[in-house]
SETI-813251 format. One line per 5 residues: number of its first residue (from 0); their letters; for each residue x, y, z of C-alpha. Coordinates in Angstrom, 2 decimals. Each point is the difference from the previous one (the first is absolute). Example, Ala and Ser with C-alpha at 12.3 -4.5 7.8 and 13.67 -1.06 7.14 Angstrom:
% residues 2
0 = as = 12.30 -4.50 7.80 | 1.37 3.44 -0.66
***
This chain:
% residues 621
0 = xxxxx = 139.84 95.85 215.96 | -1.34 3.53 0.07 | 2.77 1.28 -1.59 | -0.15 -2.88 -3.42 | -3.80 1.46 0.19
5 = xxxxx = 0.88 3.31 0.46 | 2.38 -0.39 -3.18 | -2.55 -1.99 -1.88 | -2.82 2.92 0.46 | 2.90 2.46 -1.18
10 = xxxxx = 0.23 -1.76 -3.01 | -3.43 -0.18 -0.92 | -0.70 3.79 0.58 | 3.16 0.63 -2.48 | -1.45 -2.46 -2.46
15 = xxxxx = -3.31 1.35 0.08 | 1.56 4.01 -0.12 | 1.87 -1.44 -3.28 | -3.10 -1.12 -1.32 | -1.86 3.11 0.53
20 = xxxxx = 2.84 1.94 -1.00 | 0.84 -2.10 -3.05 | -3.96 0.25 -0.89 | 0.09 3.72 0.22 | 2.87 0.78 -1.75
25 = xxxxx = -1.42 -2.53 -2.81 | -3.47 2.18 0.17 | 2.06 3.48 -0.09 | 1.51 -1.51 -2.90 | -3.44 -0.84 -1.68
30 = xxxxx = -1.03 3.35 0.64 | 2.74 1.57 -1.34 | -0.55 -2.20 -3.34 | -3.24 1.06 -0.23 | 0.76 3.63 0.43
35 = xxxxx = 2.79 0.77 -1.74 | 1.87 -1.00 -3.65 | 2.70 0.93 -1.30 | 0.11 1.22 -3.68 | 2.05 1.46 -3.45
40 = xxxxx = -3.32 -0.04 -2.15 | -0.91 4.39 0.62 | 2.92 1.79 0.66 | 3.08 1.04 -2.14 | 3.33 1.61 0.90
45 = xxxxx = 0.90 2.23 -3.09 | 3.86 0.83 -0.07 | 0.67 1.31 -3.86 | -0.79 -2.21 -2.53 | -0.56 -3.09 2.40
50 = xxxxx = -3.34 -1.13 1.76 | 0.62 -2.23 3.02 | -2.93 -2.10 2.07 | -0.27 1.73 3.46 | -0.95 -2.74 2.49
55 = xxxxx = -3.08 1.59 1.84 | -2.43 -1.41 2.76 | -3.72 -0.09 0.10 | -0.88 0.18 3.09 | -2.57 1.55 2.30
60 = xxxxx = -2.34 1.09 -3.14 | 3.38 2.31 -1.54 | 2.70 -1.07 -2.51 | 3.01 1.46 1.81 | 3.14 0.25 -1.63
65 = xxxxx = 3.07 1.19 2.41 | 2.24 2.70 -1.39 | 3.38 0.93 1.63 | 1.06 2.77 -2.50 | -1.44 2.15 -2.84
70 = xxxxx = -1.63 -2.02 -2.43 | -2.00 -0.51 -3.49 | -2.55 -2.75 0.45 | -2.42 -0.69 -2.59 | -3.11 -2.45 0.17
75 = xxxxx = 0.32 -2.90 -2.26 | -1.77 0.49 -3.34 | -1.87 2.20 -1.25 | -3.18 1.53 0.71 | -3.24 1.69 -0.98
80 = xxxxx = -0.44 3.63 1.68 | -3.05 0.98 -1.87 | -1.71 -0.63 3.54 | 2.73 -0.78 2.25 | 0.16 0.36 3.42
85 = xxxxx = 3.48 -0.95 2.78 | 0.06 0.38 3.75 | 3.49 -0.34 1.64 | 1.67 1.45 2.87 | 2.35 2.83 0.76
90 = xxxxx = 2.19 -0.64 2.85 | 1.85 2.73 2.37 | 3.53 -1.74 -1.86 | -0.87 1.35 -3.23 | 0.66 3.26 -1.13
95 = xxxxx = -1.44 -0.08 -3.50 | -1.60 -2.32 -2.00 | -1.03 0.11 -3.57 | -2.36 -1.41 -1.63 | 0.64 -0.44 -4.07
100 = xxxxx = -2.91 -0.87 -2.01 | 1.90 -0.71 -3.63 | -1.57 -0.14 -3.55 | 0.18 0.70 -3.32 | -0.62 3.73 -0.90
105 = xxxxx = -1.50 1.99 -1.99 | 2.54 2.00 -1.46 | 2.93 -2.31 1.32 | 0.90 -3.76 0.07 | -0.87 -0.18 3.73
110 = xxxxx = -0.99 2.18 2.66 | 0.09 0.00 3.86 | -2.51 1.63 1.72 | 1.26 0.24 3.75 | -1.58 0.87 3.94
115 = xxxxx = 2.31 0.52 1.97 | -0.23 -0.54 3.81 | 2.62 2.09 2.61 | 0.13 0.03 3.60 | 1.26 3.57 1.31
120 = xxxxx = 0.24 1.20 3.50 | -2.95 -3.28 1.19 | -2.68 1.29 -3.29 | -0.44 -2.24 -2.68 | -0.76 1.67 -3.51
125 = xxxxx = -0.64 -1.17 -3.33 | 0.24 1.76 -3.44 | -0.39 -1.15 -3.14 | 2.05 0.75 -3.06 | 1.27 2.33 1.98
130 = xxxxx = -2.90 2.27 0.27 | -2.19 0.40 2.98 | 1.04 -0.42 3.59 | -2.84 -2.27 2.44 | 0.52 -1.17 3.46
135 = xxxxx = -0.71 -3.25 0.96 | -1.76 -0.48 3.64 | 0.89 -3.76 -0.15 | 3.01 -2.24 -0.92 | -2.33 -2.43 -1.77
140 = xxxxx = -0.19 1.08 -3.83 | -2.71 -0.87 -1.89 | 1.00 1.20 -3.86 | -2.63 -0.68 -2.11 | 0.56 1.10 -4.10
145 = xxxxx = -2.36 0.70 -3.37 | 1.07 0.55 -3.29 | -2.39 2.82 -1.26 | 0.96 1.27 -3.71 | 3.79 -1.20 0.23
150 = xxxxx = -0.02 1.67 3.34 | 1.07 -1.51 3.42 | -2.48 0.71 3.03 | 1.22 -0.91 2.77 | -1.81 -0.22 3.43
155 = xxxxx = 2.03 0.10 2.70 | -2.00 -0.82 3.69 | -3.22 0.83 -1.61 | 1.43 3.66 -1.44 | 0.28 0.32 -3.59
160 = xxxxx = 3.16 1.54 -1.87 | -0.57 2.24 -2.89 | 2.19 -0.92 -3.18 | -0.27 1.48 -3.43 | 3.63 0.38 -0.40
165 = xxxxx = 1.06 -1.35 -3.81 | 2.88 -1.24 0.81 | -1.24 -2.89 2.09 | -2.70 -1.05 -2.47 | -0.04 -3.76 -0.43
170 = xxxxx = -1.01 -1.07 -4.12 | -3.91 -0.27 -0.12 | -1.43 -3.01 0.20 | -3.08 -2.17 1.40 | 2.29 -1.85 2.66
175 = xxxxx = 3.48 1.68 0.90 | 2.67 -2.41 1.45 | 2.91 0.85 2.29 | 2.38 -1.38 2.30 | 0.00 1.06 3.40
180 = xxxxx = 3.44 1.02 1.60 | 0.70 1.25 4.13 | 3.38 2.14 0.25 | 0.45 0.12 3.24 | 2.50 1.94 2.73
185 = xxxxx = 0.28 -1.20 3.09 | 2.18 1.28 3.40 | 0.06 -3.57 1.55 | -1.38 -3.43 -0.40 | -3.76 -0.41 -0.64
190 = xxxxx = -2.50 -1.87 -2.01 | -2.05 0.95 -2.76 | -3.74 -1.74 0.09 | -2.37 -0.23 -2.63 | -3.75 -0.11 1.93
195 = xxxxx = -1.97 -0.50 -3.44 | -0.22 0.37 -4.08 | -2.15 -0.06 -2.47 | -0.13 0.43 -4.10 | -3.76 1.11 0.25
200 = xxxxx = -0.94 1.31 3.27 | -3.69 -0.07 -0.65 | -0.15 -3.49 -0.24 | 0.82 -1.80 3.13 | 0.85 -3.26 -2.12
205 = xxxxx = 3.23 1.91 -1.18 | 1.27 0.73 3.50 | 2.94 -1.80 1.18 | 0.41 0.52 3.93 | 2.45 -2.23 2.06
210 = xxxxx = -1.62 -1.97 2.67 | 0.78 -3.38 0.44 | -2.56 -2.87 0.52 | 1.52 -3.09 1.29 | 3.56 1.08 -1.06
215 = xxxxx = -1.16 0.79 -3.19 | -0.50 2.93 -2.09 | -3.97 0.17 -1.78 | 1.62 2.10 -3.79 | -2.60 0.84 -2.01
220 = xxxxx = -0.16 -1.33 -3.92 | -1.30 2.82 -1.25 | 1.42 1.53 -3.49 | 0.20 3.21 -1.59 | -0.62 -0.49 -3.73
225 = xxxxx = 2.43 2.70 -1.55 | -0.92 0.76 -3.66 | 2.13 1.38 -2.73 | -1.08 3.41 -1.33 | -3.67 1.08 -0.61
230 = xxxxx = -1.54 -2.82 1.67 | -1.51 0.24 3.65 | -2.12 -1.32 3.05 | -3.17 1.20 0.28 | -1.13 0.57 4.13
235 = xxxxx = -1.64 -3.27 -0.61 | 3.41 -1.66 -1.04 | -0.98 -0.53 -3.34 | 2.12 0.64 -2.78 | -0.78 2.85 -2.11
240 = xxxxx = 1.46 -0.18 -3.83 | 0.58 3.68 -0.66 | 1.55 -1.04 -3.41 | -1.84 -2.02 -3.16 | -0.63 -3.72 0.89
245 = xxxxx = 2.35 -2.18 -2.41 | 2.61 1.26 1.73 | 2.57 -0.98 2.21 | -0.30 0.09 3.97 | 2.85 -0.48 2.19
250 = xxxxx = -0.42 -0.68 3.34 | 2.55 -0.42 3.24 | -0.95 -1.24 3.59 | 1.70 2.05 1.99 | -0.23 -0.74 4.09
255 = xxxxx = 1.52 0.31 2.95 | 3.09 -2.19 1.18 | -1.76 -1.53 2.97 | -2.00 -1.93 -2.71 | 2.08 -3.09 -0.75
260 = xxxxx = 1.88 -0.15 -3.35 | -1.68 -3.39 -1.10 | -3.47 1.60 0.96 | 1.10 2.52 -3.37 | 1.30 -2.42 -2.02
265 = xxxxx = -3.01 -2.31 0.19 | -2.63 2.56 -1.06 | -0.79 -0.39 -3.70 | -2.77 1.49 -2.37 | -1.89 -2.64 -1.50
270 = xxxxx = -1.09 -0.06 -3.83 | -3.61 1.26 -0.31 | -2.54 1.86 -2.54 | 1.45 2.98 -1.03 | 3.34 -0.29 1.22
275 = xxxxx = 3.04 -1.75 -1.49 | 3.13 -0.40 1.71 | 2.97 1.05 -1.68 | 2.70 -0.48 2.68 | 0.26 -1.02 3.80
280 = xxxxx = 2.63 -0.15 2.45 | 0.28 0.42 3.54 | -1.78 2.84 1.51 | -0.65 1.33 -3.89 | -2.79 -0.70 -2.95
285 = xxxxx = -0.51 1.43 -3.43 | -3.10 -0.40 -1.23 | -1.91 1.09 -3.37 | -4.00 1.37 0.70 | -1.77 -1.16 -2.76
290 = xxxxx = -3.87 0.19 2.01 | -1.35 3.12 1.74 | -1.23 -1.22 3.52 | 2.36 -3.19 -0.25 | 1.00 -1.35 3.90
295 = xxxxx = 3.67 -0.16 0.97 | -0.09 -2.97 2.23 | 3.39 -0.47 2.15 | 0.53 -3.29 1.37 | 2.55 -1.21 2.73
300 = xxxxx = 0.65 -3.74 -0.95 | -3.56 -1.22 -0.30 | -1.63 2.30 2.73 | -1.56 3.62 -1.69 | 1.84 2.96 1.44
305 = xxxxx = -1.94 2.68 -1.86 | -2.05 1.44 -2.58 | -0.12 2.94 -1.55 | -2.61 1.42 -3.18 | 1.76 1.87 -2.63
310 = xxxxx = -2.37 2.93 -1.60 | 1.46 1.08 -2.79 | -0.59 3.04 -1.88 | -1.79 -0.51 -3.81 | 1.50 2.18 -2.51
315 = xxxxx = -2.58 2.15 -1.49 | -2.31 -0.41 3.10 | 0.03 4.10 0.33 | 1.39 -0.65 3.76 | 3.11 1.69 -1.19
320 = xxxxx = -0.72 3.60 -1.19 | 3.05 2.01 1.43 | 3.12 0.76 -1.73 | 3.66 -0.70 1.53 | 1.35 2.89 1.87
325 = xxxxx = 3.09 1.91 1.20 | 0.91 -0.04 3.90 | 0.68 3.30 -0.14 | 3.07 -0.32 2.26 | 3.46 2.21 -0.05
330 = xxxxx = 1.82 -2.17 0.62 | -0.57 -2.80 -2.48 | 0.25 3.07 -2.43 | 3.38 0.74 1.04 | 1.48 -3.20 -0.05
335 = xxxxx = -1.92 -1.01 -3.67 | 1.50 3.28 -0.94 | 3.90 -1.05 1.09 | -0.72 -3.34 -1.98 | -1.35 2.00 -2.73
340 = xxxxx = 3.60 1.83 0.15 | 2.37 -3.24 0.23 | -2.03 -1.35 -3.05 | 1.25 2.42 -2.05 | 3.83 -0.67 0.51
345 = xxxxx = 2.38 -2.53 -1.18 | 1.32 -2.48 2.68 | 1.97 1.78 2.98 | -2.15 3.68 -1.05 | 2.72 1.28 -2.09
350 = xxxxx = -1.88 0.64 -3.42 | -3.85 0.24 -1.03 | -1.47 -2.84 -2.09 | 1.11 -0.21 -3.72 | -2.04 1.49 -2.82
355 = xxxxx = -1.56 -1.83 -2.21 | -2.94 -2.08 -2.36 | 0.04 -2.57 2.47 | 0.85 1.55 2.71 | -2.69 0.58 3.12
360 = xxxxx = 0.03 1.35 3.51 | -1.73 -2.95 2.27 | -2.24 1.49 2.30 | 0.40 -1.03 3.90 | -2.64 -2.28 1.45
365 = xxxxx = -3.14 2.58 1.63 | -0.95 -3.35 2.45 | 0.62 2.15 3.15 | -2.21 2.72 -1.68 | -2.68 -1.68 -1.77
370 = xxxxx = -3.04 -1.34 1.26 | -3.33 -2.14 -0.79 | -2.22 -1.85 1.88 | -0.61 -2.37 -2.52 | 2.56 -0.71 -1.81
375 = xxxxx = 4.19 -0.54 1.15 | 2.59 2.15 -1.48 | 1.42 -2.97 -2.17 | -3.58 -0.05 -1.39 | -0.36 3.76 -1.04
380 = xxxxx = 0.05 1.11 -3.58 | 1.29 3.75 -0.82 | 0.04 2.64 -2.60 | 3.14 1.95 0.64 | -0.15 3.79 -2.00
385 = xxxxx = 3.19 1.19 -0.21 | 0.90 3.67 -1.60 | 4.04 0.01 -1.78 | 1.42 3.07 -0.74 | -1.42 0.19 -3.22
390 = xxxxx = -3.16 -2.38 -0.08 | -2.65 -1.46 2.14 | -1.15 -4.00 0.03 | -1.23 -2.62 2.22 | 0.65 -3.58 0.35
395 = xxxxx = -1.18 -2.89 2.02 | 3.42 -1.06 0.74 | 2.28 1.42 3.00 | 2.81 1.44 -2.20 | -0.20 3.04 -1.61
400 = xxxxx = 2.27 -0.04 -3.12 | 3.09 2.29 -0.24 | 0.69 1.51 -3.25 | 1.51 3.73 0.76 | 1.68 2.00 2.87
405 = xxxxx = -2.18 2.11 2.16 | -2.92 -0.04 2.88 | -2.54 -2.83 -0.11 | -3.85 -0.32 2.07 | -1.70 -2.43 0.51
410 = xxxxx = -2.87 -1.56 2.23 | -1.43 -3.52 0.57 | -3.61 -0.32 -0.40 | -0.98 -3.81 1.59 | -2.54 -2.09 -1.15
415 = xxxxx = -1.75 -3.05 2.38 | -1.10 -3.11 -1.73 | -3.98 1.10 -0.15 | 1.25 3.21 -2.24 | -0.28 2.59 2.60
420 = xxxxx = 2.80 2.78 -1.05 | 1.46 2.64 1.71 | -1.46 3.43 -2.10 | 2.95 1.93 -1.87 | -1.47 3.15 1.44
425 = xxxxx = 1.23 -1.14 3.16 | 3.21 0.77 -0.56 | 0.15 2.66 -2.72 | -1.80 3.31 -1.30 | -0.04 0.10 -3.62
430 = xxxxx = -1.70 2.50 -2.12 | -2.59 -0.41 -2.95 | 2.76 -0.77 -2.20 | 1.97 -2.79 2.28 | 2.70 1.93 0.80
435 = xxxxx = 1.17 -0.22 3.62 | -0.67 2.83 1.97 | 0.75 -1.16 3.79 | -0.89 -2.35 2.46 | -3.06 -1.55 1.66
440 = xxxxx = -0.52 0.77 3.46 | -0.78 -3.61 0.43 | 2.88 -1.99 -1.40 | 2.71 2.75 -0.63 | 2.12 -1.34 2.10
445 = xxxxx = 0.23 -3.05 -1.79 | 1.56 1.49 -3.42 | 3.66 -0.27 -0.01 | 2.71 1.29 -2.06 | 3.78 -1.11 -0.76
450 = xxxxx = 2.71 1.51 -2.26 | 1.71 -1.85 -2.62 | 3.94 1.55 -0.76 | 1.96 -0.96 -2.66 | 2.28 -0.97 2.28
455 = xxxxx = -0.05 -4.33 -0.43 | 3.32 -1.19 -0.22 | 1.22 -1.01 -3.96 | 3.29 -2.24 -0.39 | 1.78 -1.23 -2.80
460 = xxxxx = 2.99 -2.13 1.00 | 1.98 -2.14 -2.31 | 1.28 -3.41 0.91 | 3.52 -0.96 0.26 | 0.50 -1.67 -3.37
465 = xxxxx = 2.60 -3.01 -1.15 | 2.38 0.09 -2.27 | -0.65 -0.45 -3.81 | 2.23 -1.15 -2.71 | 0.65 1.08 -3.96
470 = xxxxx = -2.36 -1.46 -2.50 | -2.56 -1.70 3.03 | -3.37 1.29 0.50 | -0.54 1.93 2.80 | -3.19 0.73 2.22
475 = xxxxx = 0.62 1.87 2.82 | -2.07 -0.54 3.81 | -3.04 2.83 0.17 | -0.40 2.88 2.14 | -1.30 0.00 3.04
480 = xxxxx = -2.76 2.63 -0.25 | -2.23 1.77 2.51 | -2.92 2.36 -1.14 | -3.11 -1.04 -1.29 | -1.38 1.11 -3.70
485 = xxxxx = 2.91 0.60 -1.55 | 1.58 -0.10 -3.88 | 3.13 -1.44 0.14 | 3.03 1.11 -2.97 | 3.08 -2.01 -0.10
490 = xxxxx = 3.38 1.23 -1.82 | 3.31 -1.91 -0.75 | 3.48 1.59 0.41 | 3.59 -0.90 -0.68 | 3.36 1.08 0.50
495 = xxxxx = 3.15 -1.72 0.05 | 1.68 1.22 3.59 | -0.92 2.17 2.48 | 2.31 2.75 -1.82 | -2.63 -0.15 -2.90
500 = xxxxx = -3.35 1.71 0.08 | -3.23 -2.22 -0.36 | -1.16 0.05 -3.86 | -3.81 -0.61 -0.24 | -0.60 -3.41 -2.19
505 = xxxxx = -3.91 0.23 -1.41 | -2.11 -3.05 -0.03 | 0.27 -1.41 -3.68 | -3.86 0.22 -0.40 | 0.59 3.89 0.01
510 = xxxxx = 2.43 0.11 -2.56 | -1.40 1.38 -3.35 | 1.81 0.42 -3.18 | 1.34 3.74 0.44 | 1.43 -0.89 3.73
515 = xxxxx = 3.04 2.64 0.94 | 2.99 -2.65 0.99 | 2.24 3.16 0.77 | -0.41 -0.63 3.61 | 0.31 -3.85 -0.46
520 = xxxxx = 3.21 -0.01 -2.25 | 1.86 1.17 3.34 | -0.37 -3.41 1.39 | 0.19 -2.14 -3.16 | -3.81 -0.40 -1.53
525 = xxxxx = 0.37 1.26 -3.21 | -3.56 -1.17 -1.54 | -3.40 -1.95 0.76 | 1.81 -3.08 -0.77 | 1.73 0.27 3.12
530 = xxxxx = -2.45 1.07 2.41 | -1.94 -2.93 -1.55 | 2.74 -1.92 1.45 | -0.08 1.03 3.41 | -4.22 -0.23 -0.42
535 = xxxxx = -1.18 2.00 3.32 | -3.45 -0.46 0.45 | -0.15 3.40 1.53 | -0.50 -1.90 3.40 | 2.27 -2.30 2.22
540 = xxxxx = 1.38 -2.24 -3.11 | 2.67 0.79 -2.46 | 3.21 -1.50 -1.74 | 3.32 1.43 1.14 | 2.63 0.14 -3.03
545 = xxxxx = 2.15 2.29 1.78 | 2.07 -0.40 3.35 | -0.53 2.80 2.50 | -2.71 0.77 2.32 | -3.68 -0.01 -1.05
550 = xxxxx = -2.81 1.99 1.99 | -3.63 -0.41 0.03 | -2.01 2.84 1.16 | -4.02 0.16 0.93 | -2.20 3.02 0.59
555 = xxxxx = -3.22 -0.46 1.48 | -2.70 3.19 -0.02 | -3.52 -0.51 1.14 | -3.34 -0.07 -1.55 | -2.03 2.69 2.55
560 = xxxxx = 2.90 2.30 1.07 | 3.51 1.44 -1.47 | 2.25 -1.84 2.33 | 2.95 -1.95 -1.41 | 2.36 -2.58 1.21
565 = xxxxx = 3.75 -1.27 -1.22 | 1.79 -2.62 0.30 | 3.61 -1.69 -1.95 | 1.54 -3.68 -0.04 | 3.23 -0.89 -1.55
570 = xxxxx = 1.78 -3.54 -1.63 | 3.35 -0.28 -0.60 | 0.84 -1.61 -3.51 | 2.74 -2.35 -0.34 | 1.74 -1.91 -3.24
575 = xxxxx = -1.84 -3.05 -0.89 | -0.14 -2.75 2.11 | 2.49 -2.24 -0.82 | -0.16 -3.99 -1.30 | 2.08 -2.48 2.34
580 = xxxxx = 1.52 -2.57 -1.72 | 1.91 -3.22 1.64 | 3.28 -1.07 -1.71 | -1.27 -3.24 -0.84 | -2.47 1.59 -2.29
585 = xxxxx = 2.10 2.29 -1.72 | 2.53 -2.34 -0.83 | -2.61 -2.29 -1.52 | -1.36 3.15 -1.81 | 3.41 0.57 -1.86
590 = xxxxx = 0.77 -3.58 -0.28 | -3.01 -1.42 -1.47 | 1.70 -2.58 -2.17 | 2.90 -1.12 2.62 | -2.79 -1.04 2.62
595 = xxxxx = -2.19 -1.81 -2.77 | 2.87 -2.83 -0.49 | 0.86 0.48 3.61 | -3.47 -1.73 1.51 | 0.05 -2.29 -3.21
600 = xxxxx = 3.86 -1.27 1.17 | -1.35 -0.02 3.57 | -3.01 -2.34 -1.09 | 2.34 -2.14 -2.18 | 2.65 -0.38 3.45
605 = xxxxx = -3.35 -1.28 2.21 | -0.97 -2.54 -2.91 | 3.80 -1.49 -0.53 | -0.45 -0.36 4.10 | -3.06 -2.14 -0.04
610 = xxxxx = 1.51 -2.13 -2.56 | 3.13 -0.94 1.82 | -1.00 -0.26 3.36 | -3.91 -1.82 -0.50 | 0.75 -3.34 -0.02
615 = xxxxx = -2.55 -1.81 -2.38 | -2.56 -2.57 1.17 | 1.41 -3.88 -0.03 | -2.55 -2.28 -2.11 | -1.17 -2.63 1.65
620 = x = -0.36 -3.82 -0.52
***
């Protein structure tokens, strides 16, 4: 009895430990759901070409992603680093890391602006394009970035890095967009955490942290309204038109991954005064600005999602007063001046342009050096003056004609759409006469000068030619001619064989009355009666009435210089082409009569047939 109750209370403590134990590992569980998620929607693993989703884990307030070898991770889509700011962690695994901020250039397609992060002998140091050298007190990096005049600041733990090297520029614009890359080394296995980031770090709306809240992560659906060229937020996020309303505006919602795609996709501009839309798609809108003051309204399904007031600028409301200007900067000289160069060769840089009346000398585009504050490059009118060897002109087109050999100079003056004009003495001292005497302090640097050599490659090459036959006209296939303003003069030879030399045969429109056939009676034309016959049109087309070898020659020599070219084709002349005839056909040509009675015998044989053998039709009753 004690023992059956001594099980029985056995029993029930194991029960009730299973329930507790069961109930706790169900509430660990629940904890762990609300405290961690697993994710692929930040981080990318870069290997070439390919970008592969890196799962990561938000948990305990980071986004860690574990690494267990060198790696390229970049964060999913693009951002905005106009104000950016992004706190990670550097563990004591990692000997370097990199951080790549990418975007288009100034001088070049893209450009990569890089701090880079090492951990030598237990101190962590950061440079930054490889200049500077700061330690870091803590493993916690807060980077924080601006985009000052196409420059990169970076802020690294509260200490700003100087930058004003050229070569890291990024293109100038209201709102610069890059992606964000992390090269990382590591010695071991490790994880990489992301505490915090942020397109516009003085607005706490933008910041995207990652705490969970009941297993959930709180994004924030905020956007950053990129717009194309010369148009900009104001600090009150308005829009400010820095071109002429009835114009085009195009605008591109750029935000962070950790906003969800169908978030984007939903946010449209809706029609109002002032604006018209031209195009929308997903994450894009083009719109035409028709109203100065007009509100941009963008709506997520029916719910607003934000507003912004377009001020436009009024042409001829005296607001813009200052003429375009020159950056000033060697090394956008140097590389114009390298384009300038290539421009003047043929393709591969063999040979200079060709010489000619329509022949010009395109000038590079000055984007990278030219600037207004009004007005985008695209928009700019110019007045180029350009000096030949012989002559001076100017032209409001970028190509400076080519008409002789020599040294050419030229400068671009730019004009913005309210008139404002770059001064000619800016770049030139002339004296009271107009003759150039040096240049301006200001601008000088901004005349350039290339050589023209008589040098452009001129061909004449004949075509391989088929075969022509006595007594049938004959128009031979054209040269294939390279050289630009050129006369051309064509000549026709013959000679029997090769043992022969080639007799000269004039075209019969140059044949007067006293013509010398001495030369011609070698080969057989004794008069104009037989040069008639063989009718060259002192061109590509003549008659042959003699077998042999004819040869066409053409000389080209251009208009502006004394150059010359040469080039020969040749047809072979055979007898006359000969008429096929069947047997059947001759025979009936020499036997006219014999095949008349023949068919009329063959017509009377069918009719005796149908006579015998047709049995007439029986009357009937």
């Amino acid at each position: 009895m004690i023992n059956t109750l001594k099980n029985k209370l056995i029993l029930i403590f194991v029960a009730i430990t299973l329930v507790f134990t069961m109930a706790f590992a169900v509430n660990v569980n629940m904890v762990k759901a609300t405290e961690e998620v697993t994710t692929e929607d930040y981080i990318v693993a870069v290997e070439g070409d390919k970008r592969i989703k890196k799962d990561s884990v938000i948990s305990n307030g980071v986004l860690a992603t574990k690494i267990d070898k060198d790696v390229n991770l970049e964060y999913f889509g693009d951002i905005v680093i106009d104000d950016f700011m992004v706190v990670f962690n550097f563990t004591d695994e990692m000997e370097s890391l990199k951080v790549n901020l990418t975007t288009k250039g100034f001088y070049e397609d893209k450009v990569t602006n890089v701090l880079e992060l090492k951990l030598e002998g237990g101190v962590l140091s950061a440079t930054f394009n490889g200049e500077g050298n700061l330690t870091l007190s803590s493993r916690d990096v807060e980077l924080a970035v601006k985009v000052v005049d196409g420059f990169i600041i970076p802020t690294v733990n509260g200490t700003p890095f100087a930058n004003a090297n050229d070569d890291y520029k990024v293109e100038k614009q209201e709102t610069t967009v890059a992606t964000l890359g992390f090269d990382i080394k590591v010695s071991g296995e490790t994880t990489f955490a992301i505490d915090q980031i942020t397109q516009k770090a003085s607005d706490s709306a933008y910041l995207q942290d990652f705490t969970l809240t009941n297993g959930e992560l709180a994004v924030r659906p905020k956007a950053i309204v990129v717009l194309n060229e010369f148009f900009s937020l104001d600090q009150n996020g308005n829009i400010r038109c820095v071109k002429y309303l009835n114009t085009t505006l195009t605008m591109t919602f750029k935000a962070l991954n950790v906003i969800p795609e169908d978030i984007m996709e939903d946010i449209k501009v809706v029609e109002a005064d002032g604006v018209s839309i031209v195009k929308q798609s997903n994450g894009t809108a083009t719109l035409i600005l028709t109203k100065n003051n007009a509100v941009i309204t963008l709506k997520q399904g029916e719910n607003l999602y934000k507003e912004f007031t377009v001020q436009g600028l009024l042409k001829g409301d005296g607001l813009d007063v200052t003429a375009p200007i020159y950056n000033k900067n060697a090394k956008a000289i140097a590389q114009f001046k390298e384009q300038l160069e290539e421009a003047t060769m043929q393709e591969g840089g063999e040979y200079h342009i060709q010489i000619g009346a329509t022949q010009t000398l395109k000038i590079p585009t000055m984007k990278s050096m030219v600037y207004d504050d009004y007005t985008g490059y695209e928009d700019l009118k110019q007045v180029v003056y350009y000096y030949t060897p012989s002559t001076s002109s100017q032209t409001s087109s970028m190509e400076i004609p080519i008409r002789e050999a020599g040294t050419y100079k030229f400068f671009v003056a730019f004009v913005d759409l309210e008139g404002n004009e770059m001064e000619k003495e800016d770049f030139i001292v002339e004296d009271d006469k107009g003759n150039y005497v040096g240049l301006a302090s200001e601008y000088g640097d901004y005349v350039f000068t290339f050589t023209i050599e008589d040098d452009a490659p001129m061909t004449v090459t004949g075509s391989a030619q088929e075969n022509g036959y006595l007594e049938v006209k004959y128009t031979a296939k054209d040269f294939d001619i390279t050289g630009a303003d050129y006369s051309s003069v064509y000549k026709l030879y013959y000679r029997e064989s090769e043992s022969k030399d080639w007799v000269e045969i004039p075209a019969i429109k140059t044949v007067t009355e006293d013509y010398d056939y001495t030369v011609l009676s070698a080969i057989g034309i004794d008069g104009k009666e037989d040069l008639e016959a063989i009718s060259y049109n002192g061109k590509l087309t003549f008659i042959p009435t003699m077998k042999g070898e004819y040869k066409i020659t053409c000389d080209i020599a251009t208009t502006y210089s004394s150059r010359t070219a040469s080039g020969e084709t040749v047809v072979l002349v055979q007898d006359a082409v000969q008429k096929v005839n069947t047997g059947a056909i001759v025979w009936i040509e020499n036997n006219v009569e014999s095949f008349i009675f023949l068919t009329i015998g063959t017509l009377s044989l069918i009719g005796l047939v149908v006579v015998l053998f047709v049995k007439p039709k029986e009357k009937q009753d």
